[in-house]
C-alpha positions as CSV (number, residue, x, y, z in Angstrom):
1,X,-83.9,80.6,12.7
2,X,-84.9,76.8,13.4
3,X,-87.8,77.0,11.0
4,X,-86.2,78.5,8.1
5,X,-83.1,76.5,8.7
6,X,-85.8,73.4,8.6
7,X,-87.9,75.1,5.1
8,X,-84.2,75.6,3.7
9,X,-83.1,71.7,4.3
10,X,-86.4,70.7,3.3
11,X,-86.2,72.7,0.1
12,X,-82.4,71.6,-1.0
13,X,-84.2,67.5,0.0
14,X,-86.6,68.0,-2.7
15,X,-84.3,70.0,-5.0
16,X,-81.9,66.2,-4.4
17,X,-85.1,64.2,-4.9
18,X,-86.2,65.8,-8.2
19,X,-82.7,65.2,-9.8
20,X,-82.6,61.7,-8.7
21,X,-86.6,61.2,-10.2
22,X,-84.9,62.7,-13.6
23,X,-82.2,61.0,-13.9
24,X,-84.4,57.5,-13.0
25,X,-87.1,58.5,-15.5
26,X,-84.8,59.9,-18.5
27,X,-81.2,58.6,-18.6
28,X,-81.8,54.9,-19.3
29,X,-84.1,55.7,-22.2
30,X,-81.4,58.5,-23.1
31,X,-78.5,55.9,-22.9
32,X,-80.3,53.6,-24.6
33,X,-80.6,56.0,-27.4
34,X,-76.6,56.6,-27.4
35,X,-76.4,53.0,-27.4
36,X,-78.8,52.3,-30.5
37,X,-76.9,55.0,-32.6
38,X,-73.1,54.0,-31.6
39,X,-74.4,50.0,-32.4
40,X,-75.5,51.6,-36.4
41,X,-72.4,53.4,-36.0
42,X,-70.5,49.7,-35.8
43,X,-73.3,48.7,-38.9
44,X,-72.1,51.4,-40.9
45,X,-68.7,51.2,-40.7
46,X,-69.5,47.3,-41.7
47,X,-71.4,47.7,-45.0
48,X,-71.9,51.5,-45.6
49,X,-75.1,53.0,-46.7
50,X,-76.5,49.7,-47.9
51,X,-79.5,47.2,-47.3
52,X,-77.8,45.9,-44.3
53,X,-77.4,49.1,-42.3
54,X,-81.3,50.0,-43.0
55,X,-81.7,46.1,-41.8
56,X,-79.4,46.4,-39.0
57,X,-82.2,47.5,-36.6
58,X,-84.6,44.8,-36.4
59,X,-80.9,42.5,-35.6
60,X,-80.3,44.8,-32.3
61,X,-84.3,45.5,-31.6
62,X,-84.5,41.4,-30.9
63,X,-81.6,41.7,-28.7
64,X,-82.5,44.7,-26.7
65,X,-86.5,45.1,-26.8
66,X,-86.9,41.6,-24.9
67,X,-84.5,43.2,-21.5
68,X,-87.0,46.2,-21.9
69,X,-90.0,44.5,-21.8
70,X,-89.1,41.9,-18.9
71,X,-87.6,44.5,-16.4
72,X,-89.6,47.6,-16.6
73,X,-92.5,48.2,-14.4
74,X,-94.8,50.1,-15.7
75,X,-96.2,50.3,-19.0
76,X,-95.0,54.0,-19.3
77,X,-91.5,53.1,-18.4
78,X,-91.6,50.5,-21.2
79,X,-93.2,53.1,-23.6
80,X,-89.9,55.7,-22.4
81,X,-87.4,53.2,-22.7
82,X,-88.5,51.7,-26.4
83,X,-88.7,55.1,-27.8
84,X,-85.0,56.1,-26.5
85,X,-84.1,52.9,-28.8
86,X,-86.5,54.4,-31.5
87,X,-84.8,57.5,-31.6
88,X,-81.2,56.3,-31.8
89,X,-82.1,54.3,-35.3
90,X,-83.9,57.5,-36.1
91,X,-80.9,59.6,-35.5
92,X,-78.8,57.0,-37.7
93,X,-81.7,56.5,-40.4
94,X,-80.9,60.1,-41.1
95,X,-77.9,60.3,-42.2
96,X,-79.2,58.1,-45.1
97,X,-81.8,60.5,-46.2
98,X,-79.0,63.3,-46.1
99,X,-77.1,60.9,-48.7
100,X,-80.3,60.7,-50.8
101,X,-80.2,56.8,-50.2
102,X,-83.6,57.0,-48.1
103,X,-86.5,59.5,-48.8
104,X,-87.7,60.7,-45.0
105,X,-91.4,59.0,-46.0
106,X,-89.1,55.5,-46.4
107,X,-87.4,56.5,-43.4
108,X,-90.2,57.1,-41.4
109,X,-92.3,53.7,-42.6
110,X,-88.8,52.1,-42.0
111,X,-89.0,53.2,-38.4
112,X,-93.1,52.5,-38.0
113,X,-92.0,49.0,-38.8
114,X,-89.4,48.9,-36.2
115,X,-91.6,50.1,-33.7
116,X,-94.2,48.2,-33.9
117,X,-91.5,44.8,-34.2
118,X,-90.6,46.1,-31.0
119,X,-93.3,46.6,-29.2
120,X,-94.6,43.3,-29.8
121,X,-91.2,41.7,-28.6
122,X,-91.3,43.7,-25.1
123,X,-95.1,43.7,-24.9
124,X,-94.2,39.4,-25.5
125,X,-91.3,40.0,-22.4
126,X,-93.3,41.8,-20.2
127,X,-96.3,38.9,-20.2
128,X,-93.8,36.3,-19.7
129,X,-91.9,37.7,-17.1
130,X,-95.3,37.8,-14.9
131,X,-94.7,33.6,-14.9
132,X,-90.8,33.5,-15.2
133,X,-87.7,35.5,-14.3
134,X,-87.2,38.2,-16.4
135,X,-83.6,37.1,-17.6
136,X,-85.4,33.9,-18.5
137,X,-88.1,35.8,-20.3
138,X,-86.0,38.0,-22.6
139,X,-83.8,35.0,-23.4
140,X,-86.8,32.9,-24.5
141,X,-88.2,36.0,-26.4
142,X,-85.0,36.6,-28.3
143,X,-84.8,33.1,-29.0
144,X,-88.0,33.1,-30.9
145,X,-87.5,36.4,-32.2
146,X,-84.5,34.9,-33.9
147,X,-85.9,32.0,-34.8
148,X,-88.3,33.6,-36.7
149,X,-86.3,36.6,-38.2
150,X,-83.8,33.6,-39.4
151,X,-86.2,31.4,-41.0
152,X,-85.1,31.9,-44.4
153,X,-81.5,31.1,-43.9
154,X,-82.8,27.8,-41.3
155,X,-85.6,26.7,-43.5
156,X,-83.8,26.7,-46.6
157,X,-83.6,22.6,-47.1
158,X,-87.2,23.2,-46.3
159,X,-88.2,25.3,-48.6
160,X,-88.9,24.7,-52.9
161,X,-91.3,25.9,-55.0
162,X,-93.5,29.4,-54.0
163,X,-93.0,30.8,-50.8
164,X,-96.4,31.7,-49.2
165,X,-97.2,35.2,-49.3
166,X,-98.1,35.7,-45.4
167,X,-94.9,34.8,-44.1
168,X,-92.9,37.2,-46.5
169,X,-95.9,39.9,-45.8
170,X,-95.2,39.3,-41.7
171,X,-91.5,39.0,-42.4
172,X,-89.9,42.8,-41.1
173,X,-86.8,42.3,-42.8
174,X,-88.8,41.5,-46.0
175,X,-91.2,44.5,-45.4
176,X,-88.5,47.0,-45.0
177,X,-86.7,46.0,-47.7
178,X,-89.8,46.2,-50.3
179,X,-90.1,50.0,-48.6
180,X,-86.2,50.2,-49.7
181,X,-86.1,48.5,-53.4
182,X,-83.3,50.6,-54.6
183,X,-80.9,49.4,-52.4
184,X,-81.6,45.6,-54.0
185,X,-83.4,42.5,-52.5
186,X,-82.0,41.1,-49.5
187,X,-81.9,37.6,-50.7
188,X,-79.6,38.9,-53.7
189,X,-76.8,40.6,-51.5
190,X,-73.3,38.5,-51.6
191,X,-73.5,36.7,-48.2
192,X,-77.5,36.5,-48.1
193,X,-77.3,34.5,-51.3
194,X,-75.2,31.9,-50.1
195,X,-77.0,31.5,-46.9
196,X,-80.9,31.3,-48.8
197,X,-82.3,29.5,-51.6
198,X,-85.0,32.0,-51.8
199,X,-85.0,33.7,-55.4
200,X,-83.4,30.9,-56.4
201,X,-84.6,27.6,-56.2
202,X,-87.7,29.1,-54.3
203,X,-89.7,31.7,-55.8
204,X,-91.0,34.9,-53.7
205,X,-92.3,38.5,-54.1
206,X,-92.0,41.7,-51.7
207,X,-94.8,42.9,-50.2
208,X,-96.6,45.3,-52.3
209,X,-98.2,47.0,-49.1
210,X,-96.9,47.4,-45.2
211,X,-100.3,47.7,-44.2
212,X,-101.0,43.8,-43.2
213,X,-97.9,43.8,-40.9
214,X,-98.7,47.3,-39.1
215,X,-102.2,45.3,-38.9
216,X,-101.4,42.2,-37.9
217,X,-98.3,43.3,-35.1
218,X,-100.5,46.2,-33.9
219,X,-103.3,43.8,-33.2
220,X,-100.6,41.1,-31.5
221,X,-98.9,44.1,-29.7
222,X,-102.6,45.0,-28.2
223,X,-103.5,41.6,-27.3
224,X,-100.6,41.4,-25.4
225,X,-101.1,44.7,-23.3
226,X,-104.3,43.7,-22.3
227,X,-103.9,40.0,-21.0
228,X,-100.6,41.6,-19.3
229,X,-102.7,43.8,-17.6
230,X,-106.0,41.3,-17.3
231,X,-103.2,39.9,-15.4
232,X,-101.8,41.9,-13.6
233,X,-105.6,43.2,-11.4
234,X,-106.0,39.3,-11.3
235,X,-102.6,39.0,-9.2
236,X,-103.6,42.7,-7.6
237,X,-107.2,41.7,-6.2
């Protein structure tokens, strides 16, 4: 009686221990995915099925990929927790592609650009956060990440004359919007005009290709990964 009173309290401990290890390993990316869809939900209901709601994303990726990347462990809990974000602007880019405003192909490259934005961003977080809190890294890594997805609006007085093609080619909100030309240029919607003087007094083009940003972030997003973990057996040893 004693020992199968013991195997049966063992067995209900590991039964309690398994849920917990589930619910740690899959409800933050799973929330994170309700959180990502109810936040397009609010983007929707602000412009419709327009330019700004396929734009929306790389807006909340800055402000949520930075907290992943500074306050997850492991590089697998990182890769868990950015594709529960993924998969809630995947969930909302459908319903585009069901109003035959977005082919899948578009909304697939739409999301391969998202992605890889927010890899670099976490992967950016994460190597920080090995030198400075992590609330201190994900605020410094949104702050450039803003910086640099604002730069036509900031650099306007800056800017006359042809914009160079690399920094519209690296730009994600220009990329994604040369994978979405029917839904108009960015710079030509009624509150980015008055905010940019690009297509106006400064001249630009859309990126004919997406290829030089998935190069370019890929290769940043790999850097990152291995100094953060170059780093991390240098602390270790």
């Amino acid at each position: 009686m004693y020992h199968a009173g013991t195997f049966e309290g063992y067995g209900i401990c590991e039964y309690i221990s398994q849920r917990m290890n589930f619910r740690a390993r899959f409800l933050p990316p799973i929330t994170l995915t309700i959180a990502a869809v109810l936040l397009m939900v609010i983007a929707w209901i602000t412009g419709g099925w327009s330019l700004g709601y396929c734009l929306a994303p790389l807006t909340f990726t800055s402000l949520l990929s930075p907290g992943i990347g500074s306050t997850t462990k492991t590089r697998s809990e990182r890769f868990a927790m950015l594709m529960g974000l993924i998969a809630g602007f995947a969930v909302a880019l459908i319903m585009p592609v069901f109003h035959q405003q977005l082919k899948t192909t578009t909304m697939i490259s739409c999301l391969g650009v998202i992605a890889l934005y927010a890899a670099v961003l976490s992967a950016l977080a994460r190597l920080l956060a090995q030198r400075m809190p992590s609330t201190t890294a994900a605020g410094a890594v949104i702050l450039l990440s803003a910086t640099w997805l604002t730069w036509p609006i900031w650099a306007t007085a800056l800017i006359s004359g042809r914009v160079s093609g690399w920094l519209i080619s690296l730009h994600p909100l220009f990329v994604i919007n040369s994978l979405t030309p029917q839904l108009g240029n960015w710079t030509e919607q009624r509150v980015a005009y008055q905010l940019t003087n690009l297509g106006q007094d400064a001249t630009y083009q859309l990126p004919t290709s997406a290829w030089p940003f998935v190069f370019v972030y890929g290769a940043i997003a790999i850097c990152l990964e291995v100094i953060q973990a170059s780093r991390a057996r240098s602390v270790a040893v």
